[in-house]
C-alpha positions in Angstrom: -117.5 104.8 33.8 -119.5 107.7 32.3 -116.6 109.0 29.5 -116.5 112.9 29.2 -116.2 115.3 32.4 -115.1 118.2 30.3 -117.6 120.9 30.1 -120.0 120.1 27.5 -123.5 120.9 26.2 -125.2 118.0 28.4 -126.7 119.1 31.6 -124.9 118.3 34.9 -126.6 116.9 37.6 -125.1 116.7 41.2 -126.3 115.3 44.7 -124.7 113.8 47.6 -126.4 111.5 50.7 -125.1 111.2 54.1 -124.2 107.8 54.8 -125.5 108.1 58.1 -127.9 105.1 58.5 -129.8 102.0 56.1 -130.7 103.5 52.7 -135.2 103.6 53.1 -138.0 104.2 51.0 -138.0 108.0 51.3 -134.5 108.0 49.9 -135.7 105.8 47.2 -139.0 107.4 46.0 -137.7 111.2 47.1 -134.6 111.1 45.6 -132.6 107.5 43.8 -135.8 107.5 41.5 -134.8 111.0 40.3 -131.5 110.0 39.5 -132.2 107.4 37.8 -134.5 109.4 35.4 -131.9 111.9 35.4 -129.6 109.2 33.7 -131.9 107.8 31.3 -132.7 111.7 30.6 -129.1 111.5 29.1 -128.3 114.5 32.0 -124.1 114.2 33.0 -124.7 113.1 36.8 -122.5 112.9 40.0 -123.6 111.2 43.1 -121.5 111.3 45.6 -121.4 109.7 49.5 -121.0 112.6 52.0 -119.0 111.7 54.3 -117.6 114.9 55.1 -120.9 116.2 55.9 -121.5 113.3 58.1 -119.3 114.4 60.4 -121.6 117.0 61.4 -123.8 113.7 63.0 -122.0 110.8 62.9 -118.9 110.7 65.2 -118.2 106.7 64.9 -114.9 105.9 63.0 -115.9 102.3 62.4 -119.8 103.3 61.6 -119.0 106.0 59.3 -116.6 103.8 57.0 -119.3 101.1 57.1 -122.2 103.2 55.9 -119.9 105.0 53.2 -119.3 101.3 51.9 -122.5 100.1 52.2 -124.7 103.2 50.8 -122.5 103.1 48.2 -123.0 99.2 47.2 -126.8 100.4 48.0 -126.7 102.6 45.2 -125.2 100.2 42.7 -128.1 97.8 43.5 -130.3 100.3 42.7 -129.2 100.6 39.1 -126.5 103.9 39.7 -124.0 101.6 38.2 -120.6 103.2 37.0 -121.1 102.8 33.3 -123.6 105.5 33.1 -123.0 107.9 36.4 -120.1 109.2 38.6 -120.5 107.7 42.1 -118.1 108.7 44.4 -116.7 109.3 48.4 -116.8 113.1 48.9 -113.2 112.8 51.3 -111.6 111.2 47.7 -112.1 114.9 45.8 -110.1 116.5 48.4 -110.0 120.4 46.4 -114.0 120.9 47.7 -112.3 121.4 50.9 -110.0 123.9 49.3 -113.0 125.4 47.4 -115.0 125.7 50.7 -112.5 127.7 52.1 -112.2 130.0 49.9 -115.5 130.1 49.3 -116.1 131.1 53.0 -114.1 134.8 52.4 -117.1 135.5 50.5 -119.7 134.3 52.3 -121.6 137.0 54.5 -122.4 135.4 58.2 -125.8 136.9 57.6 -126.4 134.2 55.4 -125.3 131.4 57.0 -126.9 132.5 60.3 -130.4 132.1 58.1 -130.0 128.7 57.3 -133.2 126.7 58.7 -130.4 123.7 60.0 -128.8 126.1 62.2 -132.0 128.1 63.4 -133.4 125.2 64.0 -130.9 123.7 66.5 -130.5 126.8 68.3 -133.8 127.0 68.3 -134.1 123.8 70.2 -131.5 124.5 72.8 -128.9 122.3 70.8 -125.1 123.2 71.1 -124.3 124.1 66.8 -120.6 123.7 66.4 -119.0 125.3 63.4 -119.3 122.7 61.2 -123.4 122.9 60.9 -122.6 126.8 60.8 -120.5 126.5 57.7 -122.2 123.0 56.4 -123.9 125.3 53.7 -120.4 126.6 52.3 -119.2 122.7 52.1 -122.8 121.9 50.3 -121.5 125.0 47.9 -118.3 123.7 47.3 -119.8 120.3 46.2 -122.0 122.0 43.9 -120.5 124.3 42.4 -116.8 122.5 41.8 -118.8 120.3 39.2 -120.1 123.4 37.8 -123.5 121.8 38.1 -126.4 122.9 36.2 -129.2 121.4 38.1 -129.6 120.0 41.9 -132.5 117.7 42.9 -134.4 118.9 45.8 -137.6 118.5 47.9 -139.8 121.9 48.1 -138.3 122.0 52.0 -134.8 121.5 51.0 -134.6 124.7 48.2 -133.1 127.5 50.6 -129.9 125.0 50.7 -129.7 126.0 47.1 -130.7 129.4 47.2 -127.8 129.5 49.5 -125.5 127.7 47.0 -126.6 130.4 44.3 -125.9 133.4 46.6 -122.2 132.4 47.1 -121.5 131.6 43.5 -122.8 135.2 42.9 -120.9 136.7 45.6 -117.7 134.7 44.4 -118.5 136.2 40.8 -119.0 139.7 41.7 -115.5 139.9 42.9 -113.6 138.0 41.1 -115.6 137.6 37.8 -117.6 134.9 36.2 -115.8 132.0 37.3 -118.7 129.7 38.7 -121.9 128.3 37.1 -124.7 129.4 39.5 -127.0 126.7 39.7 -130.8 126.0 40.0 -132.9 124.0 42.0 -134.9 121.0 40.5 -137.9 120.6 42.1 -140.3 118.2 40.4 -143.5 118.3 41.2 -143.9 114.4 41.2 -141.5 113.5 43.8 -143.3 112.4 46.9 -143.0 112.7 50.5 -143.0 109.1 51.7 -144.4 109.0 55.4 -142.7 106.8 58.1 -144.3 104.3 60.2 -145.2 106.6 62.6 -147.1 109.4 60.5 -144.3 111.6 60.5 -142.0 112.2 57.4 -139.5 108.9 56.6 -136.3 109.8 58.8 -133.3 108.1 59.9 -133.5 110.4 62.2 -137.0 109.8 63.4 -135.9 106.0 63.7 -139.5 105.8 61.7 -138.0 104.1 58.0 -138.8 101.0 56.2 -135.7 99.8 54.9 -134.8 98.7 51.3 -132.1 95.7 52.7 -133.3 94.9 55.8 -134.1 90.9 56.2 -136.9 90.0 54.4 -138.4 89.2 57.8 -136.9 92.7 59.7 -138.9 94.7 56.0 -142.2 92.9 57.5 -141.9 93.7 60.7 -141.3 97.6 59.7 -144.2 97.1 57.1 -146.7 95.6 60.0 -145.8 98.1 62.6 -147.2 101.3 60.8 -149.0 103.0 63.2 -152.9 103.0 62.1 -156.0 104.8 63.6 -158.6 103.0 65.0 -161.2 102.4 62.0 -162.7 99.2 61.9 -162.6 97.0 59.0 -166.0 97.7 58.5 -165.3 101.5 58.4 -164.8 103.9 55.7 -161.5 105.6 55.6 -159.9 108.6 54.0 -157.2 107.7 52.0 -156.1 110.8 51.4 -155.3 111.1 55.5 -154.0 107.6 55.2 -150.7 107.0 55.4 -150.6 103.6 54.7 -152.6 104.5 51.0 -149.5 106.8 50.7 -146.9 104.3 50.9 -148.9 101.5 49.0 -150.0 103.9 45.9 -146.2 104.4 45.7 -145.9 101.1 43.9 -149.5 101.1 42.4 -150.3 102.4 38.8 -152.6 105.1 38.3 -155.6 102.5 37.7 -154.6 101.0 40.7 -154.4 103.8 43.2 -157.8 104.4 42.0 -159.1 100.9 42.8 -157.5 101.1 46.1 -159.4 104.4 47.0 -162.3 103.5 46.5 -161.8 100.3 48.6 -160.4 102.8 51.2 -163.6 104.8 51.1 -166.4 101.3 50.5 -165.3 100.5 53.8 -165.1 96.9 54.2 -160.8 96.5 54.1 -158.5 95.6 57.0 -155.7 97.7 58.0 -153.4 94.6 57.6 -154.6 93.9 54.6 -153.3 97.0 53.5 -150.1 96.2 54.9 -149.7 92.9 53.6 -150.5 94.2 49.8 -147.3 96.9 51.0 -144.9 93.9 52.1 -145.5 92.2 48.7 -145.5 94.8 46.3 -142.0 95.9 48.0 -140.7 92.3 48.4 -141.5 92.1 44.0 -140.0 96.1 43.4 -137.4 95.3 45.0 -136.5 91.6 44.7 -133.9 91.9 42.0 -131.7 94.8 44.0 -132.0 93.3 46.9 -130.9 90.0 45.6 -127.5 92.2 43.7 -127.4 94.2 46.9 -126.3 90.5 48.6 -123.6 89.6 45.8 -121.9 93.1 46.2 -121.6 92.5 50.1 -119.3 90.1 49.4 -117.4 92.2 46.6 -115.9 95.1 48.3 -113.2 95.6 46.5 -115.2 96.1 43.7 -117.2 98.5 45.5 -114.3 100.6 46.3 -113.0 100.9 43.1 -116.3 102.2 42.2 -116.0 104.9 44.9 -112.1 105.5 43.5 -112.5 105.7 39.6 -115.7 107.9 40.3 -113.6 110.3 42.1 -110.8 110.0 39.9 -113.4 110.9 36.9 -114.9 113.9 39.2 -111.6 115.1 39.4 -111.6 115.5 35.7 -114.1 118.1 36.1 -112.9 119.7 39.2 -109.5 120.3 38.4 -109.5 122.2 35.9 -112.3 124.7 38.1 -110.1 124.9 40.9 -106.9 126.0 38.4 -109.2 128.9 37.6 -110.5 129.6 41.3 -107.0 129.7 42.3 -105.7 132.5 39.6 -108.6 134.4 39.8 -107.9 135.0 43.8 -104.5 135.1 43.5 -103.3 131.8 44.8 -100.3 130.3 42.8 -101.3 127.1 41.2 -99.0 124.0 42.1 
């Protein structure tokens, strides 16, 4: 476990994933390659399971304990081992509740009536219960009661932030500089990994290709990306391609090139494209898949993880909270 939670000169890194369905490749190339960098960066990190948040989605008892397990073993296959990052089950640091609440007599409804998540369901004719209302305090309270420095984002994901920075400043203004107000971190290499029918990779769009899915399931997936209907002797547009986006994912620079210009020469079968995918995943990710089928059959080991990682968190968010609480007025226990 990562040794020092006390508030040092290291940058602190937080972000949290729903465990609401089978890790994919978007969550791999869009966001558990960042933290991985992150780590090796020497930045203090936190990943967390949001299970809390889940609730917003997911109301299956027995599915959401499954998926908080298994993302969680996900992520130590992955390389987000204990030894050099906090991984833990939001519900296990139970004072971001507290924090969310108060947190939520400073908020103005103004700001959470902005928030795309909300819009957009109303927008859609989609019953929003409170929870999506107030799911951007909650993201706040994660955030800030780490006193993060830095939170990994996509370009369409920054207003969550933005949102996060207003309430620190709101908390601040009335009760002093209690909070670190956070930025977004938006690098401009992380890619937007299209699904397999064009759209954005989304559990929700039932569109992924999964990292542990059978070997024979990750084929399948691979094979059924939907294509146009270019011949093999037709040039084609890689750059409108989504299959050239997902294969120059695990291409070097020489070799996206190469691939282009086959793209373009004309010449190249859609499902020889698709087999070059399926290999080059089956080798990336060969090793984690093969340690991602010894930890299924270590869950106590897994939840330990998930226990000394909140146990460590707490470190850090206990000592916050102390201060939250006697700069509003609430007697500490």
């Amino acid at each position: 476990m990562e040794q020092s939670a006390s508030h040092t000169s290291r940058p602190v890194v937080l972000s949290g994933i729903q465990p609401s369905g089978n890790l994919h490749l978007g969550n791999y190339f869009g966001a558990v390659q960042q933290y991985l960098e992150f780590i090796d960066k020497g930045f203090r990190c936190y990943y967390f399971l949001a299970n809390y948040h889940a609730l917003t989605s997911l109301r299956d008892r027995d599915r959401l304990l499954s998926l908080t397990r298994s993302t969680a073993a996900d992520y130590l296959a992955l390389g987000l081992v204990p030894e050099r990052c906090t991984i833990y089950r939001h519900s296990d640091v139970q004072e971001v509740c507290e924090l969310q609440w108060i947190l939520t007599t400073v908020t103005p409804m103004g700001l959470l009536e902005r928030a795309h998540a909300f819009k957009d369901k109303v927008a859609q004719g989609i019953p929003a219960d409170h929870g999506l209302f107030a799911y951007p305090v909650l993201q706040a309270a994660d955030i800030l009661i780490v006193r993060a420095d830095f939170v990994p984002v996509g370009q369409d994901q920054k207003q969550h932030i933005e949102i996060t920075r207003d309430i620190a400043q709101y908390f601040n203004t009335a009760y002093g500089e209690v909070l670190t107000v956070p930025e977004p971190y938006i690098p401009d290499s992380v890619a937007v990994v299209p699904g397999r029918d064009g759209r954005k990779m989304s559990k929700s769009y039932n569109n992924t290709i999964e990292l542990f899915a059978p070997e024979e399931e990750v084929r399948r997936q691979v094979f059924s990306i939907v294509t146009d209907s270019a011949t093999v002797a037709d040039p084609k547009d890689p750059e409108r391609n989504a299959l050239y986006a997902i294969l120059k994912l695990f291409c070097t620079p020489d070799e996206q090139v190469q691939w282009a210009d086959r793209f373009r020469s004309g010449g190249m079968s859609y499902r020889e494209v698709k087999q070059a995918i399926f290999e080059r995943f089956m080798e990336r990710f060969g090793p984690a898949r093969t340690r991602r089928v010894e930890l299924e059959n270590q869950p106590e080991y897994v939840e330990d993880v998930m226990l000394r990682g909140a146990e460590h968190a707490r470190l850090a968010t206990l000592p916050l909270m102390r201060q939250v609480r006697d700069a509003v007025g609430i007697p500490n226990p």
